[in-house]
C-alpha positions as CSV (number, residue, x, y, z in Angstrom):
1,X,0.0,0.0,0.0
2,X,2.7,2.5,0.6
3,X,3.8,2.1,-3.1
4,X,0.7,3.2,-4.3
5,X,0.8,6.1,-1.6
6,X,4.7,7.2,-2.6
7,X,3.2,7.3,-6.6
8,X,0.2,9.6,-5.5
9,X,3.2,11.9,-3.5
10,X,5.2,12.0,-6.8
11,X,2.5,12.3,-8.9
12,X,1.0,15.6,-7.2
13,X,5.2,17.4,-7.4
14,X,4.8,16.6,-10.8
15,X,1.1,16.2,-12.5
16,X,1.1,14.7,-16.3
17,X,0.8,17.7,-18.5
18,X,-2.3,18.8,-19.9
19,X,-3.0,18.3,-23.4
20,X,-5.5,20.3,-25.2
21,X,-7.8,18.8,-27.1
22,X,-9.7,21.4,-28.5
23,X,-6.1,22.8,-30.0
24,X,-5.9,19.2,-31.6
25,X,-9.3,18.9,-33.0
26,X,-8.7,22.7,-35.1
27,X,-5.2,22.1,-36.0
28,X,-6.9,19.1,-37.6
29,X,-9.8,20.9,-39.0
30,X,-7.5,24.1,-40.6
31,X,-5.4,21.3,-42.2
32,X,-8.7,19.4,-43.7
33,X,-9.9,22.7,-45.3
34,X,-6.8,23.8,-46.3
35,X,-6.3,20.7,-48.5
36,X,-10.4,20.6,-49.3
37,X,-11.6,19.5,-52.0
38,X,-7.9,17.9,-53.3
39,X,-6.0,18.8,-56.6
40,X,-4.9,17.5,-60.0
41,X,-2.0,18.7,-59.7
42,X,2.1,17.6,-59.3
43,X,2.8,18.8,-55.8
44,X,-0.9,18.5,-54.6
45,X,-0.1,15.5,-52.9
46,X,3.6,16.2,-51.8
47,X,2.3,19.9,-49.9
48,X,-0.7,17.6,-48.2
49,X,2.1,15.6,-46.5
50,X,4.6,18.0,-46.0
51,X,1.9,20.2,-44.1
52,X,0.3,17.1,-42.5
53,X,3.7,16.0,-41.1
54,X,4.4,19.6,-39.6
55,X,1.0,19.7,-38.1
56,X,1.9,16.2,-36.1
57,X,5.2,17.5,-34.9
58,X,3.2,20.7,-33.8
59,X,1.8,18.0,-31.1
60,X,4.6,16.0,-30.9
61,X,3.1,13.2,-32.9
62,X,0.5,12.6,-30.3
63,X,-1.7,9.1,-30.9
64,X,-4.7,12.1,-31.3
65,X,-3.3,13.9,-34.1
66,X,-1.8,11.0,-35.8
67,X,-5.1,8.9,-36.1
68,X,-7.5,12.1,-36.9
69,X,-5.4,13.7,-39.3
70,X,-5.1,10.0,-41.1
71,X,-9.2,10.5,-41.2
72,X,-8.4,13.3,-42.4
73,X,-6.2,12.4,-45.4
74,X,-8.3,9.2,-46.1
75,X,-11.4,11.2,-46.8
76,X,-9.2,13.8,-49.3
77,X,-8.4,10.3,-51.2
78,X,-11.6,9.5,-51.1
79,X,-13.1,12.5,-52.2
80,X,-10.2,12.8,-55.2
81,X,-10.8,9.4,-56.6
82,X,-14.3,10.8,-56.4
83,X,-13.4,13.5,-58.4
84,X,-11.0,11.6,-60.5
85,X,-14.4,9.6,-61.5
86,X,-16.2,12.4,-61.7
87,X,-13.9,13.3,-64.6
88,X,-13.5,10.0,-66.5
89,X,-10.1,9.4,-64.8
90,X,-9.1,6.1,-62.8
């Protein structure tokens, strides 16, 4: 029992650090319309993840970002092959 007590002690010095979740969810919006609706274009895809790799270091690659701005970039591929059909393409 007094290990769980000396944890609580160490744990109050020191609490985990706050992470703001509201911060993550807009970083991850401002990127989605930023790269909304996707291009036809050369360096379309390279400036998505260029930008999308900056925004994850911005949180230091927190499990949060990673997995919603992969949502993220999975629906612009969706919505371009969407597109691509749109115009005849494959």
């Amino acid at each position: 029992m007094s290990g769980i007590l000396e944890i609580k002690r160490k744990g109050a010095k020191h609490p985990p650090a706050q992470r703001d979740i509201s911060a993550i969810y807009k970083a991850v919006q401002a990127y989605h319309i930023r790269h909304d609706p996707p291009q036809d274009t050369p360096g379309y895809w390279e400036w998505a993840i260029s930008d999308i790799q900056a925004v994850s270091n911005q949180y230091n690659n927190s499990p949060l970002i990673k997995d919603l701005l992969a949502a993220a970039l999975s629906d612009l591929e969706r919505e371009y092959k969407r597109l691509l059909a749109e115009q005849g393409g494959t």
